[in-house]
C-alpha positions as CSV (number, residue, x, y, z in Angstrom):
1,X,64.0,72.2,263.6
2,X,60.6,70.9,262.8
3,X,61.1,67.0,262.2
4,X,59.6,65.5,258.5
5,X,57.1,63.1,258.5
6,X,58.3,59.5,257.0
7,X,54.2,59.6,255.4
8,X,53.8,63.3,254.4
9,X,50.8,62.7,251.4
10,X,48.8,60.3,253.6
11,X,46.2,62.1,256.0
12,X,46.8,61.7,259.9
13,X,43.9,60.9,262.3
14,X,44.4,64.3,264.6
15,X,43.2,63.7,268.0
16,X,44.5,64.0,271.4
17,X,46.4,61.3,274.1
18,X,46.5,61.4,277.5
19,X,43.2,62.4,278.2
20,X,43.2,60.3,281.5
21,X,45.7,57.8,282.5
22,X,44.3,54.7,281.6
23,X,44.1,56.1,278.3
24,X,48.2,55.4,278.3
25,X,49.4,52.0,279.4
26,X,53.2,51.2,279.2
27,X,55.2,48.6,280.3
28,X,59.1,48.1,280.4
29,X,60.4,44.9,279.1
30,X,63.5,44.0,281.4
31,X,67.1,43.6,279.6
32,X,67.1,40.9,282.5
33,X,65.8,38.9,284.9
34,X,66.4,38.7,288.2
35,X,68.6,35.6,290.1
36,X,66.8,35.6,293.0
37,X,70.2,36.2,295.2
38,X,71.9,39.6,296.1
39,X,71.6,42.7,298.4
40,X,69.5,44.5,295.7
41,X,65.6,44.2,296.1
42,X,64.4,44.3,292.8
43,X,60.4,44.7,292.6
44,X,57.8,45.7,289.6
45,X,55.3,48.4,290.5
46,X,52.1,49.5,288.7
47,X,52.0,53.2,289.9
48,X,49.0,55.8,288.0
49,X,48.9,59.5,288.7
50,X,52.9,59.9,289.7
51,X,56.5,60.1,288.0
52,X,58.6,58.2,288.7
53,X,60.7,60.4,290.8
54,X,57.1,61.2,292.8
55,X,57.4,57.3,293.6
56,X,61.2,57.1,294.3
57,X,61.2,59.9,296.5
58,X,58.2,58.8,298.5
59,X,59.5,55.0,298.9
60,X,62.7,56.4,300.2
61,X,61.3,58.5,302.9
62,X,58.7,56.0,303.8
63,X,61.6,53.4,303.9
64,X,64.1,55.7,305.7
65,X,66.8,55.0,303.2
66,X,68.8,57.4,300.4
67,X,67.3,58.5,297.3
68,X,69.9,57.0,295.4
69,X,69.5,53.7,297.2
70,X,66.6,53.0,294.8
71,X,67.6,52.2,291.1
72,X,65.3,52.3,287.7
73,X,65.3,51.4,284.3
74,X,64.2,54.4,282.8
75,X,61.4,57.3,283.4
76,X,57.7,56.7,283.4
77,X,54.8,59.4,282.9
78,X,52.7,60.7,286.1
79,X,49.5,60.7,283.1
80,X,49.5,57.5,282.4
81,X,49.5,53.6,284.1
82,X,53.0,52.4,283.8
83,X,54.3,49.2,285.1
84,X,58.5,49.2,285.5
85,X,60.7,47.4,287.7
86,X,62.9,49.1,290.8
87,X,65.9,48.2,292.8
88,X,66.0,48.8,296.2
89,X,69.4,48.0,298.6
90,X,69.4,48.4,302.3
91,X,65.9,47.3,302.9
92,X,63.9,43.9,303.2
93,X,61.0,42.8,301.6
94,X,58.4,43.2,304.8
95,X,59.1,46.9,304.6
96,X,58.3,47.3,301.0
97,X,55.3,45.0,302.0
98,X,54.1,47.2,304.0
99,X,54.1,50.4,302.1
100,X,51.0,51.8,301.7
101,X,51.3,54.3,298.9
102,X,48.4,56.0,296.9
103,X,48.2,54.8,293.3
104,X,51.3,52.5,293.3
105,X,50.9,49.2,293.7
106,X,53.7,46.4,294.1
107,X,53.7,43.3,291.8
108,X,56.5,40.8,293.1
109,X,59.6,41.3,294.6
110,X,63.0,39.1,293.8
111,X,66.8,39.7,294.6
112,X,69.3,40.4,292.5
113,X,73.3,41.1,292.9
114,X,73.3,45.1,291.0
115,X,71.3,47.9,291.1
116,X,68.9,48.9,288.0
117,X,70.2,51.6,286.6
118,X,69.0,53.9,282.9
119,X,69.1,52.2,280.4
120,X,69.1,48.5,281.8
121,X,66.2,48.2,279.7
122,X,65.2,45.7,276.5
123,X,62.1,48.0,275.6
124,X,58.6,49.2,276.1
125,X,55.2,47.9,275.3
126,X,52.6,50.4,274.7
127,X,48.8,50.3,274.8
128,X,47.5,54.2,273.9
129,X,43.6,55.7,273.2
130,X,43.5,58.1,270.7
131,X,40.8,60.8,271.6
132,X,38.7,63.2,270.0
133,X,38.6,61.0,266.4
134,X,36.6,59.2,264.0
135,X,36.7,55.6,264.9
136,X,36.3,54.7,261.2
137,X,39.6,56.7,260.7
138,X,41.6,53.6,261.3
139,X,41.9,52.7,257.8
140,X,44.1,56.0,257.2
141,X,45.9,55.1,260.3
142,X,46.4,51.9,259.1
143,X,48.2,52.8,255.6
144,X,50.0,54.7,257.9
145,X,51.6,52.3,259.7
146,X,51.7,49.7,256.6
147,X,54.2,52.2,255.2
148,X,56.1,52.0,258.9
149,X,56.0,48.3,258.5
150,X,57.3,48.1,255.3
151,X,60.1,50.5,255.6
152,X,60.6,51.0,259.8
153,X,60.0,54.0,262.2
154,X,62.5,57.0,261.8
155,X,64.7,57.1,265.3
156,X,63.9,60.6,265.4
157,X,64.4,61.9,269.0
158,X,61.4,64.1,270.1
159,X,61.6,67.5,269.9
160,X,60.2,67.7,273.4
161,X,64.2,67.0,274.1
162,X,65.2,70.3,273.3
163,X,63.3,72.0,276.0
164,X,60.6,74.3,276.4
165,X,62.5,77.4,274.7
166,X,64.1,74.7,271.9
167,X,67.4,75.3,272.4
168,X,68.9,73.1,274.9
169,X,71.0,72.1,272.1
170,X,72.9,75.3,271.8
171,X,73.6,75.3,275.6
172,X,75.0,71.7,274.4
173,X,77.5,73.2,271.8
174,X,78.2,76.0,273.9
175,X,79.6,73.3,276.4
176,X,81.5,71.4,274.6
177,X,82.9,74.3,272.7
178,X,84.4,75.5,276.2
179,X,82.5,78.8,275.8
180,X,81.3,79.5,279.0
181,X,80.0,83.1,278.9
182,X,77.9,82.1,275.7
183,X,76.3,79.5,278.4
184,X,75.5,82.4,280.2
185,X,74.1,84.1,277.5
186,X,71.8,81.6,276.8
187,X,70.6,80.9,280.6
188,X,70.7,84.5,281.8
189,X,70.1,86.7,278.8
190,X,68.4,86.4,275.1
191,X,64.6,87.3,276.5
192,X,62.0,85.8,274.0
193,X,58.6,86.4,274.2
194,X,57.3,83.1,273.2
195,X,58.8,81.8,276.5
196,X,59.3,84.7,278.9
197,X,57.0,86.4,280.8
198,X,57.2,90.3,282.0
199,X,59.5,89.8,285.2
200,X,61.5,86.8,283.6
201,X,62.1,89.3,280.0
202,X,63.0,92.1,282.7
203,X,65.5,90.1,284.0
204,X,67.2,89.0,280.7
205,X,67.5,92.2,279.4
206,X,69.6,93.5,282.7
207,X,71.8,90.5,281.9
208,X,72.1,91.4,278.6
209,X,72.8,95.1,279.1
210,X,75.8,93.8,281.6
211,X,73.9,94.8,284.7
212,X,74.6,91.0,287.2
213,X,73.7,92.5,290.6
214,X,70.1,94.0,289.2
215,X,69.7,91.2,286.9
216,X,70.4,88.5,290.0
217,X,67.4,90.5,292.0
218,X,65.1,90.9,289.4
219,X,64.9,86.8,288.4
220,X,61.7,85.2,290.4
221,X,62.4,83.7,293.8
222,X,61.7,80.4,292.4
223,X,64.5,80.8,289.7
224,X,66.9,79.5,292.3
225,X,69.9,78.2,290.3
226,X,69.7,81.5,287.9
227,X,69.7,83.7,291.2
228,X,73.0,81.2,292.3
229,X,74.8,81.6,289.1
230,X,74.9,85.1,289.0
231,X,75.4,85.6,292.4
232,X,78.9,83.7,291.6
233,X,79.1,86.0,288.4
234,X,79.2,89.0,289.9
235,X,81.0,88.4,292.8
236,X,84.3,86.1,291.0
237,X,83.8,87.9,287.6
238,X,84.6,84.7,286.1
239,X,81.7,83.4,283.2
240,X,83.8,79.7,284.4
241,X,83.2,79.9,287.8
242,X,79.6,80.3,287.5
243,X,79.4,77.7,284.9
244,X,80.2,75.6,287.3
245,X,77.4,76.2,290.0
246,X,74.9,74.8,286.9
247,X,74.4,71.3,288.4
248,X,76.0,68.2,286.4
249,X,72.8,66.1,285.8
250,X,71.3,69.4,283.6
251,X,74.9,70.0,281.5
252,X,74.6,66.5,280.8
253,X,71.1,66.8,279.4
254,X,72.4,70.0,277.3
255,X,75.1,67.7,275.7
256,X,72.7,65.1,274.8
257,X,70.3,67.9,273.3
258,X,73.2,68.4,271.2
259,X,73.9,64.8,269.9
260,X,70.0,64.6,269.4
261,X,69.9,67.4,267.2
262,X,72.9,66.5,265.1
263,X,71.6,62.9,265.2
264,X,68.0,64.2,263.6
265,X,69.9,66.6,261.6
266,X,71.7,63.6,260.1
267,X,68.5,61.6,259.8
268,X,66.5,64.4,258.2
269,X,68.9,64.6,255.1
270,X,68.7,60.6,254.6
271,X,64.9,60.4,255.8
272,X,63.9,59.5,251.8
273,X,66.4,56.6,251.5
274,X,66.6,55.6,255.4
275,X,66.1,52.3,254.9
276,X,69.0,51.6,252.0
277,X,72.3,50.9,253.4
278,X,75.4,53.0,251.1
279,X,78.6,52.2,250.7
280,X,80.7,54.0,253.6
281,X,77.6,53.3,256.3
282,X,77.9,51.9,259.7
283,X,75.3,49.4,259.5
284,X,73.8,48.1,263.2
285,X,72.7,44.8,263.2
286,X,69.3,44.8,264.8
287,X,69.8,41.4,266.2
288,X,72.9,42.7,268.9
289,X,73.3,46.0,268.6
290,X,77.0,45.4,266.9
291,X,77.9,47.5,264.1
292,X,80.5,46.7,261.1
293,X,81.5,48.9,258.2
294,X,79.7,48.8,254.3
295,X,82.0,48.1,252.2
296,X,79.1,47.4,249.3
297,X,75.7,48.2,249.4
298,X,74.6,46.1,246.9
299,X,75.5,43.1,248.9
300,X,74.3,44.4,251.8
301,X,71.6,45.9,251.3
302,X,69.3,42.4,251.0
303,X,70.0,42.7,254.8
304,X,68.6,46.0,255.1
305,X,65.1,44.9,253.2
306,X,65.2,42.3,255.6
307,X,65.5,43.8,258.9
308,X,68.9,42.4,259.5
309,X,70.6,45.5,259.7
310,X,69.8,49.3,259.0
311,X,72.4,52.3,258.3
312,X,73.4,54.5,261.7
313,X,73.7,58.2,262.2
314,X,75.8,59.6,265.1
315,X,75.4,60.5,268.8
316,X,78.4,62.7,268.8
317,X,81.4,61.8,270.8
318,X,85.6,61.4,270.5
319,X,85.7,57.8,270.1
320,X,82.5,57.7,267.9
321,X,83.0,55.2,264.8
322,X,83.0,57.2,261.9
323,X,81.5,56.0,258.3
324,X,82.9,56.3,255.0
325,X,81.8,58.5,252.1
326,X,79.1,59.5,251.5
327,X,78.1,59.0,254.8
328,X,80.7,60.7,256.3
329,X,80.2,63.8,254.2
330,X,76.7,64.2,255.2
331,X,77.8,64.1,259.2
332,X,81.1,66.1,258.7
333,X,78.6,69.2,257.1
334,X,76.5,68.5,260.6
335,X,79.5,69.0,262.8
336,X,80.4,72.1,260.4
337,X,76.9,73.3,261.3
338,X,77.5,73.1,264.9
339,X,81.1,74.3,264.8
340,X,82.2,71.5,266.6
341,X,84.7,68.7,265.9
342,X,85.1,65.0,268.0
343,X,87.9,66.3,269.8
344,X,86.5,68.9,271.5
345,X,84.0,66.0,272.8
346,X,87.0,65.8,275.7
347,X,87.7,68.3,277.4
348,X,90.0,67.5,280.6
349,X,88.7,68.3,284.2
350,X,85.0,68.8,282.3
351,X,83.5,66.3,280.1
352,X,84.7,63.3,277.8
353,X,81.9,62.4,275.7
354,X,82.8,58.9,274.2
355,X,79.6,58.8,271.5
356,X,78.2,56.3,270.2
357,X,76.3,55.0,266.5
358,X,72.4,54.8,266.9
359,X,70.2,52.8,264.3
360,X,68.7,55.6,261.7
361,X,65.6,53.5,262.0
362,X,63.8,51.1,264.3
363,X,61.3,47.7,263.4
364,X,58.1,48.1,265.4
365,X,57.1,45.1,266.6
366,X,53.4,43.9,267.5
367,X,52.2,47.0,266.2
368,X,47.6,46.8,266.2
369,X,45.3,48.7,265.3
370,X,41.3,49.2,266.3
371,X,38.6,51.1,266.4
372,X,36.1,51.3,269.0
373,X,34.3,53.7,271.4
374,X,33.4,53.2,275.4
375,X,31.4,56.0,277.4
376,X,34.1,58.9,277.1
377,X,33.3,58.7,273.4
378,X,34.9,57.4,270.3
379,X,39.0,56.2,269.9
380,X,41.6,54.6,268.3
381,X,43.9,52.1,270.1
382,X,47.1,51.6,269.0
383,X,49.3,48.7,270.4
384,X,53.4,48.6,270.1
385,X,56.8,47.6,270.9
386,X,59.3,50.0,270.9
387,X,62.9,48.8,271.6
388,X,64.9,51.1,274.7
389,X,65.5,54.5,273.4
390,X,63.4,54.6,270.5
391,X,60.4,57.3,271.4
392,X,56.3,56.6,271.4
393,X,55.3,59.9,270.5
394,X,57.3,59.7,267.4
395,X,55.1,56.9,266.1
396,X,52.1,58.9,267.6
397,X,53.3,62.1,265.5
398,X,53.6,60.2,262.4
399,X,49.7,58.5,262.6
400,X,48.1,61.8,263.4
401,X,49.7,64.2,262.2
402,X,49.6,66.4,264.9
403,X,51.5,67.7,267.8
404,X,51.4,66.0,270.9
405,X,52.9,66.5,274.6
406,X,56.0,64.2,275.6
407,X,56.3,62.1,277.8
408,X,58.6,61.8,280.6
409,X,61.1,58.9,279.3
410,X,61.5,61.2,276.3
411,X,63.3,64.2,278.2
412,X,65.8,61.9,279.9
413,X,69.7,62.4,278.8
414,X,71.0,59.4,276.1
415,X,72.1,56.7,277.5
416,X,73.8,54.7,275.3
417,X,75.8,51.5,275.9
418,X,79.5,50.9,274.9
419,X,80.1,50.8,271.1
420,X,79.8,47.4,270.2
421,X,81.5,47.4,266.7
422,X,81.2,43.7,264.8
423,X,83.9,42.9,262.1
């Protein structure tokens, strides 16, 4: 599903990010700070030219302690400079002193009682050159984002979320449907030549044609986990058992593909009144996070024009609030869609997906604009705060109109906290 654009009749700058990494500076704003007590080490880095897994992984060996000793916030890009905080346990602050790690540099260091974990995060500041543009183009960028300030950013989720052959999603629903040889399907079989090359296509189409024991040899030696699960396929017979060799951490992502799409879904048929509250909605109140129940829009929705609160689509789940009305007849033809209903979001012994309400829009805050060029040519900088979980490169999509890689926070599974529901 290509995702609508909140300015379709105004022009987009084009260009290019992420031409070199300073061109992309982010940093996390905490959710907290610190006490200065506790067995967890928390530190901010600056780190350019790595993931943050490259980092993790590096600081653990280098420290001799677990990779799961070391807690973060959320992910940060390799192409960019990032600044985030870490937690570290079973370690002391001479030995992270002492690191000595390419193109990561430590800030300060503090104690604190729990480890950082996703989502522990109040939001992201962004600093980001546009490439390969008229300078002078920042007046259509700027009606552009006059439009975002006057109505809010749509809380799309990226479509970089559905993976590289766009259908994570149905992997998702496929889960959560308990139909594991339709998993299969779509991980083993399906070739498509948009995605697959010669040996890969080969190896689909044995699948497809029933043939596990050729189709297990013909996968590429570096297709480890495809060569795994049907090695359990053909020798148990059972599509469950080799379900169950596809590591946790990726069905998990699947299953949040799945409430992304429904949630864009959702937000695609309200995009042209996103920002007007109906009778029926959830409304989230931008100040807590809480939600309450519409009863009347036209009391309400003064609120709305004011940033106090905006309407909510759903991240899927069994305990998921559910609206009212109109709003609950646009969602109940999503799940229809998807063939799905909020039980079968808990399925004992596999997965019990609680859900949640997300804001169908998001107030950008500190948002500038400028115009400029330095010795690599001409660009556009654009400045902004985006809140935890709301995605830069839908902001980016919208000014310039053009596609544009993701980046690494945006492929991570949703996080989202307890429902928080106000009366």
């Amino acid at each position: 599903m290509e995702l609508p654009y909140l300015t379709p009749d105004l022009p987009g700058v084009g260009g290019s990010i992420k031409d070199r990494p300073e061109d992309f500076f982010v940093q996390e704003l905490p959710l907290y700070e610190p006490s200065g007590e506790g067995e967890h080490i928390y530190l901010e880095i600056q780190k350019t030219g790595q993931t943050t897994f490259d980092v993790v992984n590096r600081m653990a060996a280098e420290l001799n302690i677990p990779r799961h000793s070391i807690g973060f916030a959320g992910m940060k890009d390799a192409k960019a400079v990032t600044r985030q905080v870490l937690s570290i346990q079973g370690t002391t602050e001479d030995m992270i002193n002492a690191l000595r790690i390419p193109g990561v540099e430590v800030l300060w260091m503090s104690r604190h009682t729990n480890k950082l974990r996703l989502g522990h995060l109040k939001g992201n500041r962004f600093a980001i050159r546009i490439r390969e543009v008229d300078a002078t183009d920042v007046v259509k960028a700027q009606a552009i984002v006059d439009v975002i300030a006057q109505r809010g950013l749509p809380n799309f989720f990226g479509e970089q979320r559905f993976g590289t052959r766009q259908n994570n999603d149905l992997f998702g629903a496929a889960l959560i449907r308990d139909d594991n040889m339709g998993v299969l399907k779509l991980l083993l079989g399906t070739p498509n030549p948009r995605f697959d090359d010669a040996q890969t296509t080969h190896a689909r189409r044995l699948f497809d044609e029933h043939k596990n024991e050729e189709a297990m040899h013909a996968w590429p030696r570096h297709c480890g986990m495809e060569r795994r699960i049907l090695h359990r396929l053909f020798k148990s017979h059972k599509p469950s058992a080799a379900v169950r060799m596809i590591d946790e951490p990726l069905k998990r992502l699947w299953i949040s593909a799945l409430q992304s799409r429904a949630f864009n879904e959702v937000l695609t048929r309200r995009l042209a009144t996103f920002d007007q509250v109906l009778t029926g909605d959830f409304a989230w109140k931008h100040d807590n996070g809480a939600c309450f129940l519409v009863e009347n829009a036209e009391v309400e929705q003064p609120r709305a024009k004011a940033f106090e609160i905006s309407p909510t689509g759903p991240l899927l789940g069994y305990r998921m609030s559910t609206p009212e009305g109109q709003p609950l007849q646009i969602e109940q033809e999503v799940l229809a869609q998807f063939q799905l209903t909020p039980e079968q979001f808990r399925l004992e012994g596999k997965h019990k997906i609680k859900g949640a309400r997300r804001p169908l829009r998001i107030v950008v805050q500190d948002l500038q604009l400028s115009g400029g060029a330095d010795q690599f040519g001409p660009h556009i900088t654009i400045a902004f705060t985006l809140p935890s979980g709301a995605f830069a490169t839908v902001l980016l999509r919208e000014v310039m109109k053009a596609d544009i890689q993701p980046t690494a926070a945006e492929v991570e599974p949703v996080t989202p906290p307890a429902e928080n529901v106000a009366p």
